[in-house]
gemmi code that builds the backbone of each chain (N, CA, C; Angstrom):
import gemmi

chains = {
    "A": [
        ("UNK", (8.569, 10.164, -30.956), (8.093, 10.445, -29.595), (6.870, 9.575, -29.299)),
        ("UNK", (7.091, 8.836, -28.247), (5.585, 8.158, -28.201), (4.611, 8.851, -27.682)),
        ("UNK", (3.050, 8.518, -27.642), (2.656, 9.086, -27.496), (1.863, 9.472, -26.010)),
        ("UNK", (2.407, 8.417, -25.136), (2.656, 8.617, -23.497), (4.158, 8.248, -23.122)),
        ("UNK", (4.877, 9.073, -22.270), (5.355, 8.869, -21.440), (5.440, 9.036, -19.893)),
        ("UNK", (6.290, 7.834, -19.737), (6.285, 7.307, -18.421), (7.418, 6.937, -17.572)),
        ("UNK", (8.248, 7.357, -16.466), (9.469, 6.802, -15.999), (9.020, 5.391, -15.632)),
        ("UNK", (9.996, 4.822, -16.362), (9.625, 3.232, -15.961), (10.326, 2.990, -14.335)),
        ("UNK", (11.039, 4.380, -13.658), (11.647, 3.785, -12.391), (12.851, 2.883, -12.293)),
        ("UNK", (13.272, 1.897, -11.608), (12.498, 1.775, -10.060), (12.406, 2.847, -9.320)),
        ("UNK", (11.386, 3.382, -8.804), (11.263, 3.892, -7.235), (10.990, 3.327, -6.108)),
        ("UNK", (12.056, 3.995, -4.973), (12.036, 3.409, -4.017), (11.757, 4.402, -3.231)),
        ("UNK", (10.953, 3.793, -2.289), (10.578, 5.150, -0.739), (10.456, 4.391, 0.735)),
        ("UNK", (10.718, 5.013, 1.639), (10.272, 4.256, 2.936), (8.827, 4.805, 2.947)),
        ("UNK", (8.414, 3.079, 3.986), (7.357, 3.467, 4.562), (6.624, 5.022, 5.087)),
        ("UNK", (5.632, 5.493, 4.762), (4.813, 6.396, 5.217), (5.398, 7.376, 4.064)),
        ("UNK", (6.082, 7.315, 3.293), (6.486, 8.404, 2.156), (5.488, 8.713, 1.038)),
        ("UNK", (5.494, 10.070, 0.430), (4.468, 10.860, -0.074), (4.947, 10.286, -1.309)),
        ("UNK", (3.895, 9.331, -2.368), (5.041, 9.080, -3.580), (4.015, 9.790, -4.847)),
        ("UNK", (5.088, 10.307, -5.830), (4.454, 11.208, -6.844), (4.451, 10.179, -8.351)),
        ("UNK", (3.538, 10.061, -8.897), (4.328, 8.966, -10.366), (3.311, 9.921, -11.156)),
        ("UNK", (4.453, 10.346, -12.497), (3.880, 10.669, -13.098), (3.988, 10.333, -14.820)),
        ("UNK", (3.144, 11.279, -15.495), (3.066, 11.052, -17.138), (2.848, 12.227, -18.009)),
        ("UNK", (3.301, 12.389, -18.806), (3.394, 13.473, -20.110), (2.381, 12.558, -21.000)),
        ("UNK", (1.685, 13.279, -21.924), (1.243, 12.969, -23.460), (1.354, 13.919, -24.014)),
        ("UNK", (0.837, 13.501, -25.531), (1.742, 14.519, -26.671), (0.517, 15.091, -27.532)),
        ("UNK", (-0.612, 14.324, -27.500), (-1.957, 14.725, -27.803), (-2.853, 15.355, -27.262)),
        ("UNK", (-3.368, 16.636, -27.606), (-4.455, 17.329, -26.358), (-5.504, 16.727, -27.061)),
        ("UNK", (-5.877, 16.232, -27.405), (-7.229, 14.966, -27.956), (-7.566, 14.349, -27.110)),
        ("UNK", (-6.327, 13.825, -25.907), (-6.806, 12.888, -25.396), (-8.046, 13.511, -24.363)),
        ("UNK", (-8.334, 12.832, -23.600), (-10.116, 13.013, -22.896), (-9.763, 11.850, -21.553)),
        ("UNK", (-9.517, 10.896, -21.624), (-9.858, 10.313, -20.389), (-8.594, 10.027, -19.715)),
        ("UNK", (-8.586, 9.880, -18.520), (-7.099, 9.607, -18.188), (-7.191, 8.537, -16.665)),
        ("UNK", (-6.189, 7.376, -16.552), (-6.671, 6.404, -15.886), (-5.411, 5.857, -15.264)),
        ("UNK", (-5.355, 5.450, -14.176), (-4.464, 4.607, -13.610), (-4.689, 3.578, -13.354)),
        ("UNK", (-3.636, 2.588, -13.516), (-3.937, 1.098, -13.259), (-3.045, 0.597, -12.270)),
        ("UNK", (-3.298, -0.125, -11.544), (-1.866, -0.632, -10.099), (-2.085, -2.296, -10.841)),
        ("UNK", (-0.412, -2.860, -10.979), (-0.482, -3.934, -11.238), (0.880, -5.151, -10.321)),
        ("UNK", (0.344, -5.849, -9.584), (0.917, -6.174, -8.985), (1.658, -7.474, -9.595)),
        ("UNK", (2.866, -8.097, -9.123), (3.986, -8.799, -9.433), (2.944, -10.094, -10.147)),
        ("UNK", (3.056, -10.615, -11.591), (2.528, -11.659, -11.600), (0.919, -11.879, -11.565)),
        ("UNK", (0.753, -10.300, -12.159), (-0.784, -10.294, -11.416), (-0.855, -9.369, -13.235)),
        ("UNK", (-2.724, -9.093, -13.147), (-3.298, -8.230, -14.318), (-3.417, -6.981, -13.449)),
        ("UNK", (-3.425, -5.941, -14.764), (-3.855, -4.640, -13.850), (-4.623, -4.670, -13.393)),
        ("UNK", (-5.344, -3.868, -12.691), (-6.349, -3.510, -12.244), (-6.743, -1.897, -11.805)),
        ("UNK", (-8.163, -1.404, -12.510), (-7.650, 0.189, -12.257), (-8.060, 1.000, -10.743)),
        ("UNK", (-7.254, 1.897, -10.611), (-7.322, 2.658, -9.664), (-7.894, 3.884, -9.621)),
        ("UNK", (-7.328, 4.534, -10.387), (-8.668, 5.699, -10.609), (-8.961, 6.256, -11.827)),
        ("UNK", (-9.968, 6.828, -12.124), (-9.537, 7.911, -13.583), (-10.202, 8.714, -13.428)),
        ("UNK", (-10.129, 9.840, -14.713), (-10.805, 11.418, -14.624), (-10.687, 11.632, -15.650)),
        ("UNK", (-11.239, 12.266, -16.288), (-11.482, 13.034, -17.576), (-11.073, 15.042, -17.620)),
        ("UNK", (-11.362, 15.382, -15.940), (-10.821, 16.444, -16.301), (-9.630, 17.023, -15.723)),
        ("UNK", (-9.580, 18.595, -15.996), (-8.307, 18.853, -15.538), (-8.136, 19.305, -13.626)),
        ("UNK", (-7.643, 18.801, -13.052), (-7.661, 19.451, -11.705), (-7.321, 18.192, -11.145)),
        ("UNK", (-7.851, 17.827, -9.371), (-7.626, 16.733, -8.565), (-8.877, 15.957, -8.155)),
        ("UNK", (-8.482, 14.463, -8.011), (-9.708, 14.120, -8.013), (-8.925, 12.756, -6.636)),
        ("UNK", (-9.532, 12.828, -5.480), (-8.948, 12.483, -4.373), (-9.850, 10.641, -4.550)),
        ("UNK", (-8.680, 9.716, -3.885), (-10.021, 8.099, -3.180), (-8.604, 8.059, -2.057)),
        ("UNK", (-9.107, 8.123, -0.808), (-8.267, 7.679, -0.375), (-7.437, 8.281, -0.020)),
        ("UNK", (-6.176, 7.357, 0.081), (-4.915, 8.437, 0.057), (-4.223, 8.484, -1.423)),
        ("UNK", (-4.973, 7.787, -2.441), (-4.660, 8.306, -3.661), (-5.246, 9.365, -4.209)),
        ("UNK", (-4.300, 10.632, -4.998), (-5.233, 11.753, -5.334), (-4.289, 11.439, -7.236)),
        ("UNK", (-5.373, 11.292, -8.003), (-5.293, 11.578, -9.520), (-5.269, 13.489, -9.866)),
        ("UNK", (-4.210, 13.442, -10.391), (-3.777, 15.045, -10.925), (-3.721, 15.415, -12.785)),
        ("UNK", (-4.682, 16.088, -12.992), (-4.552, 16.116, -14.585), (-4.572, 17.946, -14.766)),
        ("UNK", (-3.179, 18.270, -15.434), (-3.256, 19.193, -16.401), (-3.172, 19.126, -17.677)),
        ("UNK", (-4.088, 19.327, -18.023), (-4.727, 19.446, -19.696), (-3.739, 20.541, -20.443)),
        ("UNK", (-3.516, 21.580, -19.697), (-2.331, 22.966, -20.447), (-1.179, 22.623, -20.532)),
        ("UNK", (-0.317, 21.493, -19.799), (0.683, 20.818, -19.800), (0.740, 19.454, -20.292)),
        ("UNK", (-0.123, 18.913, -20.731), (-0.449, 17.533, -20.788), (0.563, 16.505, -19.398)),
        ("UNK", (-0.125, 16.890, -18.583), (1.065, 15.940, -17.612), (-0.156, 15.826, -16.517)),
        ("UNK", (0.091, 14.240, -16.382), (-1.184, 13.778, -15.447), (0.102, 13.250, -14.307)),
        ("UNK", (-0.427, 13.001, -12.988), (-0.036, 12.665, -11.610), (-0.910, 11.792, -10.624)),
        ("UNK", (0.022, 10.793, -10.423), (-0.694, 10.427, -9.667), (0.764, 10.207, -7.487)),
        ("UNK", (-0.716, 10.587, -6.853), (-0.195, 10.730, -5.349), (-0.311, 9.602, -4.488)),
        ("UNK", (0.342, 9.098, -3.704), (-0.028, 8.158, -2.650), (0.417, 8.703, -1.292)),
        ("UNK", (-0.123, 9.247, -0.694), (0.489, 9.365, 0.833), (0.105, 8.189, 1.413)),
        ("UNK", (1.009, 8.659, 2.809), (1.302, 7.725, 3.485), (2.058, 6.222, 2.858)),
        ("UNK", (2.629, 6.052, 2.235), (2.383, 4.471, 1.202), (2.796, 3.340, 2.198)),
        ("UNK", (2.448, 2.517, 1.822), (2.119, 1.357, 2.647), (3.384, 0.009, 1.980)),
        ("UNK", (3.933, -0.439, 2.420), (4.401, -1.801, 1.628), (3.932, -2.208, 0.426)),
        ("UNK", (2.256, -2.559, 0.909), (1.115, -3.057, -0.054), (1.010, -2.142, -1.451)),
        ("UNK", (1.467, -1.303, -1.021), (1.563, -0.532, -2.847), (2.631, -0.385, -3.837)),
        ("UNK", (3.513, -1.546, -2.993), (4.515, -1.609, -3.835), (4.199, -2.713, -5.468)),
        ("UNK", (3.999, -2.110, -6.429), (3.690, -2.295, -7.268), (4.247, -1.620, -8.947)),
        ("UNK", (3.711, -1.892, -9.951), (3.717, -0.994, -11.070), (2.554, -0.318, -11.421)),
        ("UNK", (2.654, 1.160, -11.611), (1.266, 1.759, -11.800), (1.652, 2.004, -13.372)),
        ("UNK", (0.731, 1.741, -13.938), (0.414, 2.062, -15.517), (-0.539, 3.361, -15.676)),
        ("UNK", (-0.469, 4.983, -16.112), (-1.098, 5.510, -16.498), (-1.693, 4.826, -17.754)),
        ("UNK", (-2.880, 5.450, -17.849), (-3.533, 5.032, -19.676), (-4.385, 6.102, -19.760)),
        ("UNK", (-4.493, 6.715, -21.233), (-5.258, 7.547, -21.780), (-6.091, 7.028, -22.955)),
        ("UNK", (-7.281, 7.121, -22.833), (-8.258, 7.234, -23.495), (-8.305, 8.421, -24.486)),
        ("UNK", (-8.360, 7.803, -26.135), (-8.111, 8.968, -27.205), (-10.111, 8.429, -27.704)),
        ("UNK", (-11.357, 9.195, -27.398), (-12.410, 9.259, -27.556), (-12.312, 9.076, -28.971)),
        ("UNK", (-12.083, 9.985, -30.125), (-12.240, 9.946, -31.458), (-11.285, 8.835, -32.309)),
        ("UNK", (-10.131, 8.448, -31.639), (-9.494, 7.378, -32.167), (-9.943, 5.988, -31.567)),
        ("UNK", (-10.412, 6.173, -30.566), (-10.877, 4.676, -29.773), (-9.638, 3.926, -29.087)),
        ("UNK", (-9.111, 4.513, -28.711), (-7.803, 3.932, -28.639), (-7.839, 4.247, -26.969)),
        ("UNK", (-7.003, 3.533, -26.170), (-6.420, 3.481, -25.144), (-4.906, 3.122, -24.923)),
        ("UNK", (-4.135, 4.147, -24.397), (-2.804, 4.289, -24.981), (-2.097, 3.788, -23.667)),
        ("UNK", (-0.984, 3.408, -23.003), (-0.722, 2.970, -21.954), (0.844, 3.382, -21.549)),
        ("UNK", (0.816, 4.217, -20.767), (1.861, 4.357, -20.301), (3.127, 3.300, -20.226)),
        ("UNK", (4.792, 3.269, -20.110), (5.380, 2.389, -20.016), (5.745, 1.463, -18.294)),
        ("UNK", (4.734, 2.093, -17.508), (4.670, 2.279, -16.037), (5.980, 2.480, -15.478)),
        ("UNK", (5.141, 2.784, -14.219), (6.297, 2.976, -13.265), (6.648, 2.003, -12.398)),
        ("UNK", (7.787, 0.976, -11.868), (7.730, -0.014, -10.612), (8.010, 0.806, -9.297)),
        ("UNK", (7.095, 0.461, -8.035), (7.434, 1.418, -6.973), (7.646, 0.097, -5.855)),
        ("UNK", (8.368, 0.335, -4.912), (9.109, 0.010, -3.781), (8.853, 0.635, -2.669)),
        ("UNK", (8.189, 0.506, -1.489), (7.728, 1.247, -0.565), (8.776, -0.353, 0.639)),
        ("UNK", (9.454, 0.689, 1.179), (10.153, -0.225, 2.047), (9.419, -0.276, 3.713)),
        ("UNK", (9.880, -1.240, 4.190), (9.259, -0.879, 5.579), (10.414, -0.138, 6.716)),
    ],
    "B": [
        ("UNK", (-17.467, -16.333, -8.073), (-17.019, -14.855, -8.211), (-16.807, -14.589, -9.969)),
        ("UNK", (-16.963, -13.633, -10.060), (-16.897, -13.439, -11.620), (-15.321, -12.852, -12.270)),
        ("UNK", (-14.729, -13.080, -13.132), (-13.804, -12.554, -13.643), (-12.780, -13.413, -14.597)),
        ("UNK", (-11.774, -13.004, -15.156), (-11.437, -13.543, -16.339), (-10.262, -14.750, -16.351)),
        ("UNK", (-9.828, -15.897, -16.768), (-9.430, -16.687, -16.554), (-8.689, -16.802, -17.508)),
        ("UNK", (-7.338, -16.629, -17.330), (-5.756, -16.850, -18.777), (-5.433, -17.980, -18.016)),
        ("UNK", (-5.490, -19.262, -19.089), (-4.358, -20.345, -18.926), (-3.269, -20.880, -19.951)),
        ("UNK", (-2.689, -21.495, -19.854), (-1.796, -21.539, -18.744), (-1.296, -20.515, -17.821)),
        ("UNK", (-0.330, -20.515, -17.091), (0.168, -19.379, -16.361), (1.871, -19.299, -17.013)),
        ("UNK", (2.225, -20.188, -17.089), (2.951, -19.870, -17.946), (3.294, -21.225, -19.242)),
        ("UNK", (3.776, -20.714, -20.177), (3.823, -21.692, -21.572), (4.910, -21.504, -21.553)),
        ("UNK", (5.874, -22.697, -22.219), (6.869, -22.662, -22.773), (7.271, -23.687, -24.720)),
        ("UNK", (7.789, -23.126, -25.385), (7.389, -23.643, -26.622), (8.836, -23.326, -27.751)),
        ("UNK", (8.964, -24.313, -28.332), (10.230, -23.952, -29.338), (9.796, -23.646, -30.203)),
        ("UNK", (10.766, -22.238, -31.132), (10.607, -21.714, -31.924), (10.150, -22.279, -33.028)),
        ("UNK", (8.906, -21.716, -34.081), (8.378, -22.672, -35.128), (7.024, -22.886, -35.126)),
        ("UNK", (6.629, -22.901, -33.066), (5.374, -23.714, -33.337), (4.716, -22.772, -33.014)),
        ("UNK", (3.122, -23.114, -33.262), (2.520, -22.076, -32.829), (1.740, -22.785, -31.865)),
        ("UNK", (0.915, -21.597, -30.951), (0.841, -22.065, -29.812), (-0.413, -20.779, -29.644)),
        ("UNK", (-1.757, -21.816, -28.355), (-2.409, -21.145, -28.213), (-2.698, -20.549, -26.645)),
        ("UNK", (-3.249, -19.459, -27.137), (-3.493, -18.885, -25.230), (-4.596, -18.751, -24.680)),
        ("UNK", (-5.263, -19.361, -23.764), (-7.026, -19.309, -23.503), (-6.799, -18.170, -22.391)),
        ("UNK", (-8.253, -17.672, -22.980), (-9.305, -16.575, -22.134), (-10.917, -16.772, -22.253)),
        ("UNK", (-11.150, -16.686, -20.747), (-12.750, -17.013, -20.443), (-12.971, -16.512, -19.640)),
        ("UNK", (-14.327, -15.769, -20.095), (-14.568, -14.787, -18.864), (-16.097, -15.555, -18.634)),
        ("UNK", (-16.227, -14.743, -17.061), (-17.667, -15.198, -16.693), (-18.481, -13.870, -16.317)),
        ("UNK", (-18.319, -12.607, -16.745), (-18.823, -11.301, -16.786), (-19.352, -10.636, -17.695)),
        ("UNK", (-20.102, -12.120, -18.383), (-21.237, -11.252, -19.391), (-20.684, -9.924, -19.794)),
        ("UNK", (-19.441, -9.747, -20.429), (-19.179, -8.974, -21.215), (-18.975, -9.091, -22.612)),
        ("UNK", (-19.375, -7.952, -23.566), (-19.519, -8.003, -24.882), (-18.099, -8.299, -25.453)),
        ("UNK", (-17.412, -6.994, -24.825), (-16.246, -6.807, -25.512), (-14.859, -7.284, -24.929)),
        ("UNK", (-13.899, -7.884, -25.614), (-12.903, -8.664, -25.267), (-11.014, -8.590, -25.597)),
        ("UNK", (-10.384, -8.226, -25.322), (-8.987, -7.792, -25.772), (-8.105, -8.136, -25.734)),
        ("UNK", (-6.889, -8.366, -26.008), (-5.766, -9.152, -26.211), (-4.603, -7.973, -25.861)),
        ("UNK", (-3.525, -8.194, -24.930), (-2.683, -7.479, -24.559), (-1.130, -7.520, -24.852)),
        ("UNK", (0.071, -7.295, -25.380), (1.102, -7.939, -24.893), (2.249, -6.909, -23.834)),
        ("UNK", (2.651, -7.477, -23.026), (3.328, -6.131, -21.820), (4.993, -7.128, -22.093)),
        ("UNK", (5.485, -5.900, -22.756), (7.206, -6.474, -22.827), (7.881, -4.919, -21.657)),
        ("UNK", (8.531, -5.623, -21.053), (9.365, -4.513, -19.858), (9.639, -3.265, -20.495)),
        ("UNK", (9.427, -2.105, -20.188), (9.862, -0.869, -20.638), (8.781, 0.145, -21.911)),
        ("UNK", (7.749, -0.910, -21.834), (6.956, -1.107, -23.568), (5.570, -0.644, -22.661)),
        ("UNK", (5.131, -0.685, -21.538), (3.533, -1.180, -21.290), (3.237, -1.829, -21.966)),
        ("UNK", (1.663, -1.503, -22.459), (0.770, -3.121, -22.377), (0.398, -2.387, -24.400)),
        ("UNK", (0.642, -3.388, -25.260), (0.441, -2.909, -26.576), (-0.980, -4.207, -27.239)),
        ("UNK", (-2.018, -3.244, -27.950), (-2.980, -3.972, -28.131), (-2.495, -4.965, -29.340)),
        ("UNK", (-3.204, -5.939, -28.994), (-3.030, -7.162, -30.253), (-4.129, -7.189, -30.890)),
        ("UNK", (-5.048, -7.364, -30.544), (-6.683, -8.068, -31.304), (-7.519, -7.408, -30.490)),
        ("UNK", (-9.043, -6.903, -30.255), (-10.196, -6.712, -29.852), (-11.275, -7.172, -30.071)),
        ("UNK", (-12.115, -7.587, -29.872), (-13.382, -8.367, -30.593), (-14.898, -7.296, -29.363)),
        ("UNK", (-15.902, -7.181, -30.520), (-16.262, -6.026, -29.674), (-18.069, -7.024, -29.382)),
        ("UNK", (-18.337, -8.311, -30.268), (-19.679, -8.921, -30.287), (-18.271, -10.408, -30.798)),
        ("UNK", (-19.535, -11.058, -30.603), (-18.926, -12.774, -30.814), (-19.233, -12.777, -32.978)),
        ("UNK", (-18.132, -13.736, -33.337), (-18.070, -13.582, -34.711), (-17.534, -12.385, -35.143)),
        ("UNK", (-16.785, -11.540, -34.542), (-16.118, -10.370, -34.857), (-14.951, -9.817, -34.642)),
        ("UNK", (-13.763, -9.484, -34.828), (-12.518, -8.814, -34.516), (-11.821, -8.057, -35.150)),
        ("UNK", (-10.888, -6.775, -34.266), (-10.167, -6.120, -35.231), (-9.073, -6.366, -34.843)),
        ("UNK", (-7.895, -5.680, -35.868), (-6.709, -5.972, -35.449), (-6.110, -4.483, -34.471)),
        ("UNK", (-5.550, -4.848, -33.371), (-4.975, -3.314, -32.823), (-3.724, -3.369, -33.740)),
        ("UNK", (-2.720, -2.820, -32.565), (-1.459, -2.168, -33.274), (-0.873, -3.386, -33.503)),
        ("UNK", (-0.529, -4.246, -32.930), (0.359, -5.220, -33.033), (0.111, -6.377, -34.016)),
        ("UNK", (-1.013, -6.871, -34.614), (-1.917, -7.950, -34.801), (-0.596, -8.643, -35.606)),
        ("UNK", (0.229, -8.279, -36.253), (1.117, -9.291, -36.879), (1.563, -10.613, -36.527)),
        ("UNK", (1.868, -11.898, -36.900), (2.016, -12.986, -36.139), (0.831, -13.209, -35.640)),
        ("UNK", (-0.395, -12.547, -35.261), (-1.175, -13.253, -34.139), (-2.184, -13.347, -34.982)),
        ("UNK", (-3.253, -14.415, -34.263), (-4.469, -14.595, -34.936), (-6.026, -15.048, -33.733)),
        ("UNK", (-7.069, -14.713, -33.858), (-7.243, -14.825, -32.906), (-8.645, -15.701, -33.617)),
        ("UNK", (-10.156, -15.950, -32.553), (-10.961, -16.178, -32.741), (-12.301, -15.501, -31.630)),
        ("UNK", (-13.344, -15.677, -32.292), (-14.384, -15.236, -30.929), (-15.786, -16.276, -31.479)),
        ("UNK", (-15.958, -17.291, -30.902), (-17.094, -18.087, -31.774), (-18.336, -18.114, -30.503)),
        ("UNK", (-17.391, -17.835, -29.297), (-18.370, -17.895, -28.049), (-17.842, -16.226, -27.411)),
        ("UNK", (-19.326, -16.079, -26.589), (-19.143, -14.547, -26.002), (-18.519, -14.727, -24.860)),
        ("UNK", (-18.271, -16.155, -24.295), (-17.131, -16.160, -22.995), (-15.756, -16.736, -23.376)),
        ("UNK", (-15.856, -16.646, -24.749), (-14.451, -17.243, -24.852), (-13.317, -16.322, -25.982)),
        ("UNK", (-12.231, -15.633, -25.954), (-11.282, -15.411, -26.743), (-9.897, -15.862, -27.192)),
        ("UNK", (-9.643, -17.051, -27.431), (-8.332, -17.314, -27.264), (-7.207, -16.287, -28.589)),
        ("UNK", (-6.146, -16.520, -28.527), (-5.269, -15.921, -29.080), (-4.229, -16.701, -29.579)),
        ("UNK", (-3.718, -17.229, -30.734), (-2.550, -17.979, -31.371), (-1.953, -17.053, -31.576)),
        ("UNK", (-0.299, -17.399, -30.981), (0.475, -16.997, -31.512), (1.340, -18.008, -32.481)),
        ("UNK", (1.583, -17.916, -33.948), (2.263, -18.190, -34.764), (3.211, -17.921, -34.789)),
        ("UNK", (4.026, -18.823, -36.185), (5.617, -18.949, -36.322), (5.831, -17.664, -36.738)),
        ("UNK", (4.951, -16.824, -37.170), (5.097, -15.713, -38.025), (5.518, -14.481, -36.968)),
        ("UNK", (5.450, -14.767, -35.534), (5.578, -13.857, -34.842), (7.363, -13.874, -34.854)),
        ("UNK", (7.620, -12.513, -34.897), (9.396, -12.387, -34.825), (9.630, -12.549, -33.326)),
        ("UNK", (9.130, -11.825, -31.998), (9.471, -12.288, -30.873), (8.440, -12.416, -30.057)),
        ("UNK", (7.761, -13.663, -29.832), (6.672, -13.804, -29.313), (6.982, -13.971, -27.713)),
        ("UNK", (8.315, -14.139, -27.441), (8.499, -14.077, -26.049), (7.635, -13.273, -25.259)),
        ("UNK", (6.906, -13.136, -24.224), (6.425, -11.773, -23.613), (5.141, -12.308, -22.816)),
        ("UNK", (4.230, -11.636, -21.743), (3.537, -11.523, -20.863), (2.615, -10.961, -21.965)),
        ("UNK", (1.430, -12.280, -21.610), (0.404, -11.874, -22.352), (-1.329, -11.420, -21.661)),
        ("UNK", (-1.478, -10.264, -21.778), (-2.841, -10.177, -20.630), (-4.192, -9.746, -21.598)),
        ("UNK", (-5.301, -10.946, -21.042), (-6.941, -10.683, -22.048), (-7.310, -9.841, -21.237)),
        ("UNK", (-8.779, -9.132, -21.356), (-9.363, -8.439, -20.423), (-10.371, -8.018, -21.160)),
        ("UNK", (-11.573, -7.561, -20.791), (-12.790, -7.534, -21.283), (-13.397, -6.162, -20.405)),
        ("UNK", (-14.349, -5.981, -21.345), (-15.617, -4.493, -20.418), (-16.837, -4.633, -20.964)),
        ("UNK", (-17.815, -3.774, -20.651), (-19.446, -4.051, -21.068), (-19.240, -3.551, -22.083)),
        ("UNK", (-20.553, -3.769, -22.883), (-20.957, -2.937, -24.262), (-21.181, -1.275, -23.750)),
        ("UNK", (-20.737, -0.388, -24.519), (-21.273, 0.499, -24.766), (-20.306, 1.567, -23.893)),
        ("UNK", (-19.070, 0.656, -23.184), (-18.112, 1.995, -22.045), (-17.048, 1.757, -22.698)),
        ("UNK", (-16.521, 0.585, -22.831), (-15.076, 0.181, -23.573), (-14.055, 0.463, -22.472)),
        ("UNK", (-13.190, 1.628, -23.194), (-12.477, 1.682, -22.297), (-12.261, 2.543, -21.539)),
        ("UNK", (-13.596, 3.706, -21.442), (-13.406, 5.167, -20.871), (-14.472, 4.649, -19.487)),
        ("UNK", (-14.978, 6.249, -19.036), (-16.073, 6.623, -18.490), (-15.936, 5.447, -16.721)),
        ("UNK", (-16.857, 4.975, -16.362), (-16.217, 4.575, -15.195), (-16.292, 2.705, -15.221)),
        ("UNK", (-16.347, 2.122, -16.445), (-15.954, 1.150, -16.783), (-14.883, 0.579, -17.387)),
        ("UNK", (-13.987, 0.209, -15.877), (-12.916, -0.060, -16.229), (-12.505, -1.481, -17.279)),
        ("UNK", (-11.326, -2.023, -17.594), (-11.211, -2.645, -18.529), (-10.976, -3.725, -17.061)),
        ("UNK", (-11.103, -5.458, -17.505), (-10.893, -6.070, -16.330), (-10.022, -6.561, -17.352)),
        ("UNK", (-8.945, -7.298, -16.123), (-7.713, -8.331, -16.818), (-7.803, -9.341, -15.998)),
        ("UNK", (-7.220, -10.402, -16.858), (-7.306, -11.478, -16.268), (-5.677, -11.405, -15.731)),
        ("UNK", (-5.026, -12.833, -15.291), (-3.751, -12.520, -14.227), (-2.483, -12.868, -15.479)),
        ("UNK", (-2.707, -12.954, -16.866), (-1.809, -13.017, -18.326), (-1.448, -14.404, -17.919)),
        ("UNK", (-0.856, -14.780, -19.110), (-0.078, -15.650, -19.693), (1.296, -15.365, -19.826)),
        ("UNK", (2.461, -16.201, -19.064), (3.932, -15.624, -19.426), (4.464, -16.613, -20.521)),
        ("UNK", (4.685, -16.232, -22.416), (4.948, -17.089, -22.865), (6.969, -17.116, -23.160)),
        ("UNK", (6.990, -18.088, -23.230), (8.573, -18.184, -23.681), (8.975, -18.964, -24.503)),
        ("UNK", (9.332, -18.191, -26.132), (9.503, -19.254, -26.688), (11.440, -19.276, -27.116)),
        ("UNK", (11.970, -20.457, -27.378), (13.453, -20.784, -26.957), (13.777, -21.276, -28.632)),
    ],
}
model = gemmi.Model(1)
for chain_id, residues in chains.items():
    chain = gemmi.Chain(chain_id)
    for i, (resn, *xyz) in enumerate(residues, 1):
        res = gemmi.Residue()
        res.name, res.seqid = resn, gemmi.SeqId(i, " ")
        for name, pos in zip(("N", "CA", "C"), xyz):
            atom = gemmi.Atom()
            atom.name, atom.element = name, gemmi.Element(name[0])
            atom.pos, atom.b_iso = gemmi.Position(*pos), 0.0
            res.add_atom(atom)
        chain.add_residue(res)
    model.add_chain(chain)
structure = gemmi.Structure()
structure.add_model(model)
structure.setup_entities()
């Protein structure tokens, strides 16, 4: 079992659609939790993170972490074309030093 | 503007040789990392170097070898020794003392796509 998973997708949505991407882990060790948006041909770059459990809003992106489920979320309303991308969750393991990386998701926001 | 610089953009190379991948950053950062992203896999660590004259190996380090002699520079060889070195290769760097948590994110540069035939 690895130790994030991730639907690698594709997802596809029309314009202005509520899109959900999410991730399981298998360690309650982990501590930090992070999203990265990486576009075609491009490096990641991150989008948000949190360390705890609940919602943590930028935007029209809202980061979702339950710690009792190990299953983090991430939201985009409204989505735009422009976010058509791959989002990479990653977790931060504090005592191992490690940063673990989801297998991402590719998303498709049509117009 | 500041940020990290992978060249080539993409390499191409026959099996055997080894072959190197530059990274240079201009963000006075300490610490420096080596990535490889194969489809379906995310992004799996190769090398880290956390001060100049220093490196560890992550998960992958087999086949690869790296160096750090300057604090803006990391390149990465990949050798014959690698079984499939095919793959999208991304550096990326952060300050001393956040790594990879807290609200210092990791920066990447735009990778290296290597292909070897």
């Amino acid at each position: 079992q690895k130790e994030v998973e991730q639907d690698p997708g594709p997802l596809s949505v029309p314009e202005g659609a509520i899109v959900s991407l999410n991730c399981t882990y298998s360690n309650s060790a982990f501590q930090y939790f992070m999203w990265y948006r990486q576009y075609s041909r491009k490096g990641p770059e991150l989008l948000m993170y949190t360390y705890s459990s609940g919602n943590k809003e930028d935007g029209r992106f809202t980061a979702q972490v339950d710690k009792s489920s190990k299953y983090i979320s991430l939201f985009i309303r409204d989505s735009q074309p422009s976010d058509s991308a791959t989002y990479l969750c990653a977790i931060f393991y504090n005592q191992g030093g490690k940063l673990i990386f989801g297998q991402g998701t590719e998303l498709s926001v049509k117009p | 503007d500041g940020g990290i610089t992978q060249s080539p953009k993409y390499l191409f190379r026959k099996e055997g040789q080894n072959v190197t991948l530059s990274c240079e950053q201009n963000l006075n950062h300490d610490a420096m990392y080596w990535y490889r992203q194969d489809p379906g896999q995310g992004l799996r660590l190769i090398y880290y170097s956390q001060i100049v004259n220093d490196f560890q190996k992550g998960d992958i380090a087999e086949g690869y070898s790296v160096s750090r002699e300057k604090k803006e520079s990391f390149p990465l060889t990949v050798t014959s020794a690698q079984k499939n070195p095919t793959a999208f290769y991304l550096c990326a760097s952060s300050p001393p003392g956040q790594g990879v948590a807290y609200n210092s994110p990791l920066h990447f540069g735009n990778g290296t796509r290597l292909t070897v035939t």
